[in-house]
Jmol script that loads the backbone (N, CA, C; Angstrom):
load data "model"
ATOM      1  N   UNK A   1      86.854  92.989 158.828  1.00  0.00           N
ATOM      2  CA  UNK A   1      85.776  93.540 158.051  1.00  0.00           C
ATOM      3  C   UNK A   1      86.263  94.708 157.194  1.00  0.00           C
ATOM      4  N   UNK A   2      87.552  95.201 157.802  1.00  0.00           N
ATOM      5  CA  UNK A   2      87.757  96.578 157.065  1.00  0.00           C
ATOM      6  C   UNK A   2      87.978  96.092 155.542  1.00  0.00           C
ATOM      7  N   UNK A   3      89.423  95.016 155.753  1.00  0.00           N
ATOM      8  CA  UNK A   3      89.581  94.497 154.527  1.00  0.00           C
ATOM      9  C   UNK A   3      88.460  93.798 153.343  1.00  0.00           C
ATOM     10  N   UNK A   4      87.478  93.624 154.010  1.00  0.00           N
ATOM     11  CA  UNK A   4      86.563  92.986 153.092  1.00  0.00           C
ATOM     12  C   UNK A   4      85.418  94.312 152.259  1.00  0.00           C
ATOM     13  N   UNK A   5      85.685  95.182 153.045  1.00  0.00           N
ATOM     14  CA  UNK A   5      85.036  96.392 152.141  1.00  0.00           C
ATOM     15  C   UNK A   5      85.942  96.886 151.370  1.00  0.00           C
ATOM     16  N   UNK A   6      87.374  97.428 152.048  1.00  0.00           N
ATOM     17  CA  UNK A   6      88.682  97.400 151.063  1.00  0.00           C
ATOM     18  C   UNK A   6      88.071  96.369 149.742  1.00  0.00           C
ATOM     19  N   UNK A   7      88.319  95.544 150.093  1.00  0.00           N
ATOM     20  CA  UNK A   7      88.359  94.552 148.596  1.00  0.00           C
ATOM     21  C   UNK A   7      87.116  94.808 147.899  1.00  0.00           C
ATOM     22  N   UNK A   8      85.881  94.985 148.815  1.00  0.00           N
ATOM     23  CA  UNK A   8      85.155  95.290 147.457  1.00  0.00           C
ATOM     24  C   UNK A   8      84.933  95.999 146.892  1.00  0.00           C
ATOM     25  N   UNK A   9      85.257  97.755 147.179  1.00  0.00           N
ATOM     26  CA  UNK A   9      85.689  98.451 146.518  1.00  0.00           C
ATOM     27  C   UNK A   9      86.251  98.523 145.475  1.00  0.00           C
ATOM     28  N   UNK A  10      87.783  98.022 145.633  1.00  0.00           N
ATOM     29  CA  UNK A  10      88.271  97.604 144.171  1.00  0.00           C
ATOM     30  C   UNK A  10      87.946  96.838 143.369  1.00  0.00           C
ATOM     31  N   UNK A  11      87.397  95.809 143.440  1.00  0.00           N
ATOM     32  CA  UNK A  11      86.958  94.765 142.912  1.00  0.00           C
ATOM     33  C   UNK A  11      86.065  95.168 141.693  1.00  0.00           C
ATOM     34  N   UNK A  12      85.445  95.968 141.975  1.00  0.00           N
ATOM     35  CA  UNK A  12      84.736  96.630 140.711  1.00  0.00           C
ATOM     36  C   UNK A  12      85.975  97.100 140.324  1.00  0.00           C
ATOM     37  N   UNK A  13      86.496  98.050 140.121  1.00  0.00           N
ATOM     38  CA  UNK A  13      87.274  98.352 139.298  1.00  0.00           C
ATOM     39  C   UNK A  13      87.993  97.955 138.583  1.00  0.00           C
ATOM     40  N   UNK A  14      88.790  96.473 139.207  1.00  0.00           N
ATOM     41  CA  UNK A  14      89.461  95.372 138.925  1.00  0.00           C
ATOM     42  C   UNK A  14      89.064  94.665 137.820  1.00  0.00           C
ATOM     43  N   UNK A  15      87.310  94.572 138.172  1.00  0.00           N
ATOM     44  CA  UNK A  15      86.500  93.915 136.965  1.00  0.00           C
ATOM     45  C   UNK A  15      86.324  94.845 136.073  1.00  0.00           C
ATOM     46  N   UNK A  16      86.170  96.119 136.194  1.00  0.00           N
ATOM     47  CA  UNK A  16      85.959  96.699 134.948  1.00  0.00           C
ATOM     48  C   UNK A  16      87.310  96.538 133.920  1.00  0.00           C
ATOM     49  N   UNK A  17      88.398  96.997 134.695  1.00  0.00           N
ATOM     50  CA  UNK A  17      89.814  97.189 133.623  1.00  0.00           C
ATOM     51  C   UNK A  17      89.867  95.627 133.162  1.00  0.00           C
ATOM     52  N   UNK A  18      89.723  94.365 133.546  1.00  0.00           N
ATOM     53  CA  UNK A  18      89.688  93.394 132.850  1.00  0.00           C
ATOM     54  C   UNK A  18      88.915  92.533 131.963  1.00  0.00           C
ATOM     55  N   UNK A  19      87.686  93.436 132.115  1.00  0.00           N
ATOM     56  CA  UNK A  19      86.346  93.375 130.577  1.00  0.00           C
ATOM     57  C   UNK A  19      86.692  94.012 129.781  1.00  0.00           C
ATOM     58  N   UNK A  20      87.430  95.444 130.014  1.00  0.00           N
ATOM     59  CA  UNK A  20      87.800  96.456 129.182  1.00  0.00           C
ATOM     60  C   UNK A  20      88.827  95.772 128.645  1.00  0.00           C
ATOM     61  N   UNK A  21      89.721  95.164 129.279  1.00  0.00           N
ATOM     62  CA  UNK A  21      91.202  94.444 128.757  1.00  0.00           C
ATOM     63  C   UNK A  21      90.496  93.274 127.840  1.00  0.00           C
ATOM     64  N   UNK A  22      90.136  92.843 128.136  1.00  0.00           N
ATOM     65  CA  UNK A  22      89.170  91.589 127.322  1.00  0.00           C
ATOM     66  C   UNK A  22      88.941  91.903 125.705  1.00  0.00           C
ATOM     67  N   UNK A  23      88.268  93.008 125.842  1.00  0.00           N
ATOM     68  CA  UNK A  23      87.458  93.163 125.040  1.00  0.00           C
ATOM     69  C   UNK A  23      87.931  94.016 123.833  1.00  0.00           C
ATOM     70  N   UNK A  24      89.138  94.189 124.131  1.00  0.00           N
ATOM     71  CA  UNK A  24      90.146  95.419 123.549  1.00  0.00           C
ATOM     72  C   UNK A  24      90.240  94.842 122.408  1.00  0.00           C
ATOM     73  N   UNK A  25      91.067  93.643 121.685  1.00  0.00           N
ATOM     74  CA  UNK A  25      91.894  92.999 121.009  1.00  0.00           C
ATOM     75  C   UNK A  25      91.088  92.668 119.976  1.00  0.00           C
ATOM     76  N   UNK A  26      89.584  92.207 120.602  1.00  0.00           N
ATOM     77  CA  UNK A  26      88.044  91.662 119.779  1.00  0.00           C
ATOM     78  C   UNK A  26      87.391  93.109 118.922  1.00  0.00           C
ATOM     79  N   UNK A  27      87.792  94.289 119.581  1.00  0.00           N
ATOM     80  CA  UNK A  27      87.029  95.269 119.105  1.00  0.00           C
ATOM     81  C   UNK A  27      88.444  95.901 117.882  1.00  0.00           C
ATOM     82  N   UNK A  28      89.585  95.718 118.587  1.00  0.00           N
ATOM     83  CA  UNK A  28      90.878  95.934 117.311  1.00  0.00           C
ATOM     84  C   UNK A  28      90.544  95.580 116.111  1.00  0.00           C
ATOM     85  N   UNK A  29      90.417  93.799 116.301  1.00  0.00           N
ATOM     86  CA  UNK A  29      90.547  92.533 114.884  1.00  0.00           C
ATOM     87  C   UNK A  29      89.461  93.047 113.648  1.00  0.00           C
ATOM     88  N   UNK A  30      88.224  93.564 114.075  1.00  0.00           N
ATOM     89  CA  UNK A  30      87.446  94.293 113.527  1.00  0.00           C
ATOM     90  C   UNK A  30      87.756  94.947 112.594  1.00  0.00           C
ATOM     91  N   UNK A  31      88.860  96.137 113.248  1.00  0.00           N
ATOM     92  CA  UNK A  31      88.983  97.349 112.777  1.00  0.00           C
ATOM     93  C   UNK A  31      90.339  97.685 111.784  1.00  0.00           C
ATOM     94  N   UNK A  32      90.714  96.084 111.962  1.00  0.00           N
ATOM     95  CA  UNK A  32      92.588  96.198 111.623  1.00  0.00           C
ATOM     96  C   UNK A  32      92.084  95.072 110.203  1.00  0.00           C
ATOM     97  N   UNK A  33      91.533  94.099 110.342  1.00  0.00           N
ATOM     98  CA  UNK A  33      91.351  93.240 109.343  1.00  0.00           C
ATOM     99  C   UNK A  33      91.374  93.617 108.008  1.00  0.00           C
ATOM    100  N   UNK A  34      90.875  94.666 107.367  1.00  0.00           N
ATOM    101  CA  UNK A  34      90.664  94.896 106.422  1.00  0.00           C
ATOM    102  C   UNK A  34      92.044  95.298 106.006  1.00  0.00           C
ATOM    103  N   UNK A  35      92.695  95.899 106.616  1.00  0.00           N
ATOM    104  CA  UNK A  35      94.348  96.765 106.685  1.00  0.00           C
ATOM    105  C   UNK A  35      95.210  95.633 106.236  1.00  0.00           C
ATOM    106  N   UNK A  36      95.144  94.694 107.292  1.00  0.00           N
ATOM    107  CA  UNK A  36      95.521  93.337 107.721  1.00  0.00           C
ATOM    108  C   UNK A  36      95.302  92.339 105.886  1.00  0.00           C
ATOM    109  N   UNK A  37      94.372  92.663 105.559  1.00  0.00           N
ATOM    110  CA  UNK A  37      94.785  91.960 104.154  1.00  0.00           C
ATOM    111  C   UNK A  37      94.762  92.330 103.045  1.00  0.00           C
ATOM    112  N   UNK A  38      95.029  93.471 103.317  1.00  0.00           N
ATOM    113  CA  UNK A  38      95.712  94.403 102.350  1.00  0.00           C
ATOM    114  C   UNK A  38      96.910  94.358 102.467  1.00  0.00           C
ATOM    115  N   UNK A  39      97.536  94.180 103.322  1.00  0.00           N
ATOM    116  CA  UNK A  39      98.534  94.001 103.474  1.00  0.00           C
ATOM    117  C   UNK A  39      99.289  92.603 103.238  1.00  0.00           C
ATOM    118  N   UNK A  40      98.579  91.523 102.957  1.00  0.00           N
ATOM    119  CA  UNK A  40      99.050  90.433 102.752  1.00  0.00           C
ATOM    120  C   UNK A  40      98.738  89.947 101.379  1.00  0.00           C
ATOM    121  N   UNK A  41      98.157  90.252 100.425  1.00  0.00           N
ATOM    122  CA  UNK A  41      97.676  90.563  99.099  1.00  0.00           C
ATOM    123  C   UNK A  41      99.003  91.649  98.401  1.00  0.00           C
ATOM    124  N   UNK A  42      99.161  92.288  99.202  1.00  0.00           N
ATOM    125  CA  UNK A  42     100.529  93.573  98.824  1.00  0.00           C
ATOM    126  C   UNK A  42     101.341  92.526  98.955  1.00  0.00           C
ATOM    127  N   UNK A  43     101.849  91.891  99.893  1.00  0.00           N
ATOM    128  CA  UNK A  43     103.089  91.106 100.018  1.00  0.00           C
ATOM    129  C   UNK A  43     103.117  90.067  98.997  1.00  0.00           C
ATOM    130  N   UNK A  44     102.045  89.620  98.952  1.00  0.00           N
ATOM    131  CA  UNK A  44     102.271  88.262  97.647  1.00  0.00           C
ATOM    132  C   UNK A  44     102.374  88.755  96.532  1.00  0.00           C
ATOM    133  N   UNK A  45     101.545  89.836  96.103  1.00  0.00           N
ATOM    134  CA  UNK A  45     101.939  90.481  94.897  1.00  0.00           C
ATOM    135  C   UNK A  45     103.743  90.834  94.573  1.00  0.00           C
ATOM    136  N   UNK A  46     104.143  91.410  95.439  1.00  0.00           N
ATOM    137  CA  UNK A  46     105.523  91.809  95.820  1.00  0.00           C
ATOM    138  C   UNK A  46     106.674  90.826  95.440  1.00  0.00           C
ATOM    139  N   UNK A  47     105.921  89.786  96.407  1.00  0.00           N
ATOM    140  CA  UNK A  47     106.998  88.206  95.942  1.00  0.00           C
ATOM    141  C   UNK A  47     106.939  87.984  94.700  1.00  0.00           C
ATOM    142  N   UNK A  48     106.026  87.331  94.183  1.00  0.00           N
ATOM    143  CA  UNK A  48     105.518  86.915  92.605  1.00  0.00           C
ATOM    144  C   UNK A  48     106.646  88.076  91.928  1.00  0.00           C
ATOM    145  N   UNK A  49     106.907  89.236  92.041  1.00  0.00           N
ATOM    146  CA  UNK A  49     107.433  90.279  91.136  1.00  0.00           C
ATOM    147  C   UNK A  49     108.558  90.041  91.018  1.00  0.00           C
ATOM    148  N   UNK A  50     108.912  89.689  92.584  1.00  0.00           N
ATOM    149  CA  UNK A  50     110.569  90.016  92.883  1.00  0.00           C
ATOM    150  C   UNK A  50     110.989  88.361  92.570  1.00  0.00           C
ATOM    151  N   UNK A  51     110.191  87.366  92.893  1.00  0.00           N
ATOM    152  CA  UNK A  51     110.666  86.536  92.207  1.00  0.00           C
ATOM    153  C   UNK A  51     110.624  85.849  90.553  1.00  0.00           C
ATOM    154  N   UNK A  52     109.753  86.396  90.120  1.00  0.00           N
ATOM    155  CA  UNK A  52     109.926  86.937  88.578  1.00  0.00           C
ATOM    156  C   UNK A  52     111.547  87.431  87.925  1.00  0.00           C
ATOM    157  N   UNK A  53     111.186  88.488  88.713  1.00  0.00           N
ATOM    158  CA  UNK A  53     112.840  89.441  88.250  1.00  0.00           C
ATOM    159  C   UNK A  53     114.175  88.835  88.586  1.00  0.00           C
ATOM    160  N   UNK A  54     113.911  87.974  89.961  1.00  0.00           N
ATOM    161  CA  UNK A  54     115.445  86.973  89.870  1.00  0.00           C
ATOM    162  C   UNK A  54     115.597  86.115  88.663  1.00  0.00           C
ATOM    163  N   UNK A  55     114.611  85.247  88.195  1.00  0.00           N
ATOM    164  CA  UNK A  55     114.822  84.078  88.037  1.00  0.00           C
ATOM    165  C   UNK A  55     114.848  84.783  86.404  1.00  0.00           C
ATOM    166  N   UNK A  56     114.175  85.910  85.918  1.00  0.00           N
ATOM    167  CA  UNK A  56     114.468  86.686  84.456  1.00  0.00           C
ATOM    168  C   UNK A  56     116.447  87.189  84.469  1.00  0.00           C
ATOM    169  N   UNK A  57     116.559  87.833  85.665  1.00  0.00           N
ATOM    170  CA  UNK A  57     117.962  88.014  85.907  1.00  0.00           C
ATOM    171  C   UNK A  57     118.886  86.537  85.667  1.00  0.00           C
ATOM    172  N   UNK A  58     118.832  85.801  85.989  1.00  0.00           N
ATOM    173  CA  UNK A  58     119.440  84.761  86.507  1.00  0.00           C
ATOM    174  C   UNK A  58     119.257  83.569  84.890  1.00  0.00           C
ATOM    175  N   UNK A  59     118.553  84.412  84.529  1.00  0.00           N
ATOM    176  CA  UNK A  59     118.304  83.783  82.857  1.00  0.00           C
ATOM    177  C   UNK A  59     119.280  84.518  82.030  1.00  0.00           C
ATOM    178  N   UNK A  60     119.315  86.215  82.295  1.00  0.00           N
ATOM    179  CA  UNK A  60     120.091  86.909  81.397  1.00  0.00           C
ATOM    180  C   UNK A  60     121.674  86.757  81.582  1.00  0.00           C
ATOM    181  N   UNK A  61     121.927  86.585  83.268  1.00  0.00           N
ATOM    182  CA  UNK A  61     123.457  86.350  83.037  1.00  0.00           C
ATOM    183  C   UNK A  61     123.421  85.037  82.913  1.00  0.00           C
ATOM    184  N   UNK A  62     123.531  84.354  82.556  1.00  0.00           N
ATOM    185  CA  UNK A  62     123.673  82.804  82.308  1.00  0.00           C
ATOM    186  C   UNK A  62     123.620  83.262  80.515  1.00  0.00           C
ATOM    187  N   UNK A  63     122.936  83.319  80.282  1.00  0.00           N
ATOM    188  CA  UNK A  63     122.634  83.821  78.408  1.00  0.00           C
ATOM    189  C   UNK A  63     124.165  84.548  78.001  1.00  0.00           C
ATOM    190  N   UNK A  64     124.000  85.724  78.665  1.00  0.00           N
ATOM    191  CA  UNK A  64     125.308  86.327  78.755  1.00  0.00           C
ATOM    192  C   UNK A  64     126.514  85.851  78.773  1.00  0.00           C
ATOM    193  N   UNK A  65     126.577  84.823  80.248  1.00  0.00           N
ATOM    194  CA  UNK A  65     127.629  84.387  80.397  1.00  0.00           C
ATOM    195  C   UNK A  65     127.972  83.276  78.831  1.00  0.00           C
ATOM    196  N   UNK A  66     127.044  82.450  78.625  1.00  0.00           N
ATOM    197  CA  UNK A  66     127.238  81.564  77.512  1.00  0.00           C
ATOM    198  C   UNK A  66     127.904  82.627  76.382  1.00  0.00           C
ATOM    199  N   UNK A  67     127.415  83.565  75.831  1.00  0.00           N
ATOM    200  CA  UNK A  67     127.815  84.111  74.657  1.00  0.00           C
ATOM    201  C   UNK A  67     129.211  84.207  74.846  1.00  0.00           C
ATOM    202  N   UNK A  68     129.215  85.323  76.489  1.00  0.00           N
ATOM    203  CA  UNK A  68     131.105  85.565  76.476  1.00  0.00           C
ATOM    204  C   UNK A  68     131.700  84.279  76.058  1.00  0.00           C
ATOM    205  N   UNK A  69     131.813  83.332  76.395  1.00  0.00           N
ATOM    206  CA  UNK A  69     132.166  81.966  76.681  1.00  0.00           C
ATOM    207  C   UNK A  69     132.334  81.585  75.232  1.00  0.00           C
ATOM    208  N   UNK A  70     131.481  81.838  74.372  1.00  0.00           N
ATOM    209  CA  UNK A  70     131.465  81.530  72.897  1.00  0.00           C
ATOM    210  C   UNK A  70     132.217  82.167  72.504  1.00  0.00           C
ATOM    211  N   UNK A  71     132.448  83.339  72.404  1.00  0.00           N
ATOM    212  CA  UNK A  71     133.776  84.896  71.775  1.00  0.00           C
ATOM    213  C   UNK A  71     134.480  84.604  71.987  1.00  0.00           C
ATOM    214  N   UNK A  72     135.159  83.790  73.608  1.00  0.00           N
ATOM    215  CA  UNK A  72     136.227  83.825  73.996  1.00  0.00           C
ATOM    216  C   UNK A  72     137.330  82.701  72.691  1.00  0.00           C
ATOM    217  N   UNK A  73     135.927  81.379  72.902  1.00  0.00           N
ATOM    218  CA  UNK A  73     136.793  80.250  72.297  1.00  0.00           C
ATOM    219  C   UNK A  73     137.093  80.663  70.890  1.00  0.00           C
ATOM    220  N   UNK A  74     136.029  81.158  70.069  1.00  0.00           N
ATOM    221  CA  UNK A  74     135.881  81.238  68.712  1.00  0.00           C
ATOM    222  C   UNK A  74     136.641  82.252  68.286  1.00  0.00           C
TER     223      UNK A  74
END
end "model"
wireframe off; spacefill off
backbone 0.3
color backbone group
């Protein structure tokens, strides 16, 4: 019998920290979401830029390279 009051003692407590644990992550998503896609709106913007600027790079030395290439022969 001792043990069975032992246990129910804790048992509340047990249940509380694991509603509280529960409920943690649901009351976060709330509060982070907005952050959360802002942050992913930033990142695509970011890409689009940076892959812009390679493929503008990657135009100019190639352009470049052709001209040297022309001086050299001519």
């Amino acid at each position: 019998m001792k043990h069975f009051t032992t246990l129910k003692k804790h048992a509340v407590k047990v249940g509380l920290v694991a509603v509280t644990m529960a409920s943690g992550p649901a009351l976060a998503e709330g509060a982070n979401s907005a952050a959360i896609t802002a942050a992913i709106s930033s990142g695509k913007s970011m890409l689009e830029t940076t892959t812009g600027g390679l493929i503008a790079l990657g135009a100019i030395v190639f352009g470049v390279g052709m001209v040297v290439g022309l001086l050299k022969r001519g």
